[in-house]
Phi, psi and omega in degrees: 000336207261304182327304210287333195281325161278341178321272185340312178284343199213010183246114145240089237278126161249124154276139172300154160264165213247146157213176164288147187280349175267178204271146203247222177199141215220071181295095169318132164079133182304303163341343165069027192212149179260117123223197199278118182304168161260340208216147173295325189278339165284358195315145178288008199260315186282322162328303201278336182282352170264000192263183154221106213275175191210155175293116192069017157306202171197140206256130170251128172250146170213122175206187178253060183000007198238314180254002180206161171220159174239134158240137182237128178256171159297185170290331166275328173306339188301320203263340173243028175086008201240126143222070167234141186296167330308010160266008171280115188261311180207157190217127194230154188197016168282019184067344171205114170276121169222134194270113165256157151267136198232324186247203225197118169147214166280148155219138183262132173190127209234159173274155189282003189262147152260343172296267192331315170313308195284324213259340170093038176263090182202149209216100180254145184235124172246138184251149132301162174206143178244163176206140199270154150082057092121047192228155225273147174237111181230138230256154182267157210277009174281009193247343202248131177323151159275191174274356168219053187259130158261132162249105175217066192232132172253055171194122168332097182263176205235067177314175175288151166279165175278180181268164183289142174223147156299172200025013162239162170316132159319141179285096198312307198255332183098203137272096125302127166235193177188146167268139158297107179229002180215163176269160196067240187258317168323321188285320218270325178303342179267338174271336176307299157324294185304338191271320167334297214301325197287342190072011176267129190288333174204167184217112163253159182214117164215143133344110135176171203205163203270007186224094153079044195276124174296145137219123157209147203050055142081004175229117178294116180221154191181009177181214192259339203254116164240127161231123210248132163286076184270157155252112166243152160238165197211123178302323190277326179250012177046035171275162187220130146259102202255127168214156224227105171241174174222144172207142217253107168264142183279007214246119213283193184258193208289309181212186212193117181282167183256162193308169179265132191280114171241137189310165194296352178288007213249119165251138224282115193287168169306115137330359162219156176256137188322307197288326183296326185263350155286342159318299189309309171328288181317319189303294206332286192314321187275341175261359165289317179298159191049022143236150215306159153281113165329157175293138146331117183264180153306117037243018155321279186251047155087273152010134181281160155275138199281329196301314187286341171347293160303345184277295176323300193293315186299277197337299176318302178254008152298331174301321185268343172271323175286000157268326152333295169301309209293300162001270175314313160321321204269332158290358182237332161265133182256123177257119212214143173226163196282169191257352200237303186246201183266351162306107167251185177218158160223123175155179225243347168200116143356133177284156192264011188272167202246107172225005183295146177223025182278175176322121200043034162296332139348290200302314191277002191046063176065343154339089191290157184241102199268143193227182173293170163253160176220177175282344178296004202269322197267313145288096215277138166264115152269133201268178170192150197283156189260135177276142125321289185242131162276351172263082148226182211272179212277176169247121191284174179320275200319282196284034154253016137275347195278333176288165198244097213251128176242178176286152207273342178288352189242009155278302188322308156323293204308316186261025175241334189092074189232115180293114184217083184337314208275359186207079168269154198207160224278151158230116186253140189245023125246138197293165183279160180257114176302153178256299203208167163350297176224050155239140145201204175199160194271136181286168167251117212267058174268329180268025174259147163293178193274162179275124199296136165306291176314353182282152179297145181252137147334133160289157171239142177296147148244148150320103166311133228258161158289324175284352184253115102264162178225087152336123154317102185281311156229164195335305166267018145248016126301324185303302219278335170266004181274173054218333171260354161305325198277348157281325177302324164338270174312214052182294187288342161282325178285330171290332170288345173268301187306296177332298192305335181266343178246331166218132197245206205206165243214134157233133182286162195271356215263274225233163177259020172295133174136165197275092167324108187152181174284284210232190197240185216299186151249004206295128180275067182230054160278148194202008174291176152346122176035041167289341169338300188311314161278019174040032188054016154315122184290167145230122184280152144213182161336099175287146165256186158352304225259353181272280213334298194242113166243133205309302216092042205282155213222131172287153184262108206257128141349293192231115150316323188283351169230100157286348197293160166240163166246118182319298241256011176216069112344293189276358152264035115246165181260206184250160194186139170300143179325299204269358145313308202285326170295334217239334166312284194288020193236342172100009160283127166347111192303149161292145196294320202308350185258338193305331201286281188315332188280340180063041143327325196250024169253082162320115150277138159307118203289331190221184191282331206291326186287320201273000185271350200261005155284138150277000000 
């Protein structure tokens, strides 16, 4: 049913169209003329996206040969404007040009003005080739969604008809589309009708994707990502079309496995992989060369960005209201943590699975020993050394007692610019002068006034003593603070993410360390697997969210009024960050964005004997 529900939300099926095979002629640009467009929306490209070229189509430019050219180029000449060689593939100037496409792929074409180029007299066409007797067809994407086109239309749509070409057939069948509006066995009666309509001898539709693929009703589903296959044949000109769409759903999927867990032996792969960012780099570098150097922007050169300010003061005190909250929260939800290991539970008794990996787990054949929770248990505090200056030089071996360690989310606040009497740090009000690569020197504010004492700051939140807490006294006023914890939650992860993309942060490949800065500390106190080998040297790299803010995943107990878990019906339940799952069990509503992991829409099985007879 969740299936059916994201379909529904997010499938609009387009089928393709059909044309004649002979070769047509094509007057470039609506305007029916190559010059410089007058309007953006004339563009020769938005032209071109409505048409559909075929292998011996013919491209016509009509211009004024005295004062313009059409050149057709590579891909790099398209792009930077260049016809000149080796990016000229052939070059015309008789005023009315005619082009045939002979071959299937991109084709480039540009004005021989590099001002008219620049100005967007450039023009890209991707051709097709049909092949006869029911064989792959391949169709052009100006007719097909990009990958990151969402589809959510319920109601039957009309694609554009093409434009008219001299010497070829008129189009028979048109664009037909349709939307998926009904379950079950109803969608296959609506596409089934629609394909009637279509005069079409089969439809095939399938689904599919790379994670944990459902198949049901002849459709693969498993995640946010599809890439759907239609086949059509059409009785009067007997062709087969294959076209290839991705649609993108907004809607999560039914459950969802958690990342795979590695061990200390093990290091923690690159969020982008090391080959995708030495690519980037060479681009980078190949799109600079032989152009002037840009201004630095902020926080590059030494300046804060004034827009996160305000987020970084938001993070901060979202952060100090879910320590707060949880305080409170933990007197009225019962929370239990292992005595041995890093393991809690929330609920009134321990789960019974033997997963313990603490000191004499052997002994205990993995048994847990549940003790009370406190908040440091559900909030892992991760430390980082606090910078004074973040453009300043690395902090060596020898000064990694002398720095000052602070939670890494609240270093982070401190360099985005959140003012912390107890942890000051430098704020320069001129950008800095680069020498080089890791040299620069501070420009000089010596002619600036002084900075007004009196202007107002963002108030900052503190933490509450155990003794100022106010306990939730009955059932709705637990509600109303887990819903506000679970908004401070959310607030400080999204906000710490957005932070995370404008100054960035460092995680070792190891180790759970880390550092706020470009690049990371020298302190050698790495202590994973052989660190020996590495003289206890991190290895950094990019950090994500969950190295920052780490979830804590939690088992997800199903019925409160039965807290017991059953060893042995395990793989049906699910996981859930600590301080969801308290604020869960406190009476706020689960996010939609955790339900996949918790497997809410997942039937437990009442006894072992029911759960062996699922596959």
């Amino acid at each position: 049913m969740a299936f059916l529900k994201a379909l529904i939300s997010c499938l609009a099926v387009v089928l393709v169209m059909f044309s004649a095979c002979e070769a047509r002629e094509f007057v470039v640009g609506k305007e029916k003329s190559w010059k410089i467009p007058s309007d953006p929306q004339n563009s020769f490209n938005v032209w071109a996206s409505g048409q559909r070229f075929l292998k011996g189509d013919h491209l016509v430019f009509k211009y004024d040969g005295k004062t313009d050219s059409v050149v057709e180029v590579n891909y790099d000449g398209y792009k930077n404007c260049d016809a000149k060689k080796p990016y000229a593939l052939r070059s015309f100037n008789n005023g009315d040009t005619k082009i045939q496409l002979k071959g299937s792929g991109p084709f480039y074409f540009i004005s021989g003005n590099p001002d008219n180029c620049e100005k967007g007299e450039k023009l890209e066409v991707l051709v097709v080739k049909e092949r006869r007797n029911g064989q792959e067809s391949h169709i052009s994407p100006a007719l097909a969604p990009t990958p990151s086109t969402t589809t959510t239309t319920t109601t039957p749509t009309q694609a554009p008809a093409p434009a008219p070409a001299s010497g070829g057939n008129s189009l028979k069948n048109g664009v037909l589309g349709f939307a998926a509006l009904v379950f079950g066995i109803g969608l296959v009666t609506e596409l089934m009708s629609e394909i009637t309509k279509m005069n079409c001898a089969c439809v095939s539709i399938k689904f599919i994707h790379n994670h944990n693929p459902l198949l049901l009703l002849g459709f693969k589903y498993g995640g946010n990502n599809f890439r759907l296959q239609t086949t059509v044949k059409t009785r009067p000109q007997k062709l087969c079309h294959r076209q290839s769409y991705v649609i993108r759903c907004e809607d999560p999927p039914q459950n969802a496995d958690f990342p795979r867990y590695f061990s200390k032996k093990e290091k923690k792969p690159f969020p982008i992989p090391i080959v995708e960012l030495r690519r980037n780099a060479r681009q980078r570098t190949k799109d600079r060369k032989g152009k002037p150097k840009g201004l630095v922007p902020p926080p590059k050169n030494g300046l804060l960005v004034k827009r996160m300010i305000p987020i970084a003061y938001s993070v901060y005190n979202a952060r100090i209201t879910l320590i707060n909250n949880l305080k409170k929260l933990l007197k009225v939800v019962p929370v239990l943590a292992c005595k041995w290991c890093n393991e809690i539970h929330v609920g009134p008794l321990g789960h019974p699975f033997k997963s313990c990996r603490g000191p004499n787990s052997s002994i205990r054949t993995g048994h847990h020993e549940w003790t009370k929770a406190i908040v440091e248990d559900i909030l892992i505090q991760v430390d980082a050394y606090h910078l004074f200056d973040r453009l300043g030089r690395r902090i060596p071996h020898e000064d990694r007692f002398s720095v000052p360690r602070v939670p890494a989310v609240v270093e982070l606040c401190i360099q985005a610019g959140v003012d912390l009497p107890d942890f000051p740090t430098k704020r320069r009000r001129k950008p800095i002068i680069r020498i080089s690569k890791s040299e620069f020197v501070d420009a000089d504010e010596s002619e600036l006034p002084d900075p007004d004492p009196d202007v107002p700051k963002p108030s900052i939140l503190t933490e509450e003593s155990d003794n100022e807490l106010v306990v939730p006294s009955n059932a709705e006023e637990t509600v109303l603070l887990a819903e506000e914890t679970l908004q401070a939650w959310e607030k400080m992860r999204v906000g710490s993410n957005r932070l995370m993309k404008m100054y960035p942060v460092r995680v070792c490949g190891y180790c759970p360390e880390v550092h706020v800065g470009g690049s990371g500390h020298k302190a050698q106190n790495c202590g994973a697997h052989k660190h020996q080998q590495r003289n206890g040297q991190h290895g950094w790299q990019s950090a994500v969210l969950d190295d920052l803010i780490p979830p804590r995943y939690v088992w997800h107990v199903p019925d409160l009024s039965q807290p017991e878990l059953q060893r042995e019906l395990r793989n049906f339940y699910g996981q859930a960050p600590a301080v969801v799952e308290i604020c869960v069990q406190g009476g706020a509503a689960a996010p939609e964005r955790y339900q996949p992991t918790m497997r809410l829409n997942v039937g437990i099985p009442s006894t072992v004997k029911e759960a062996e007879m699922v596959v």
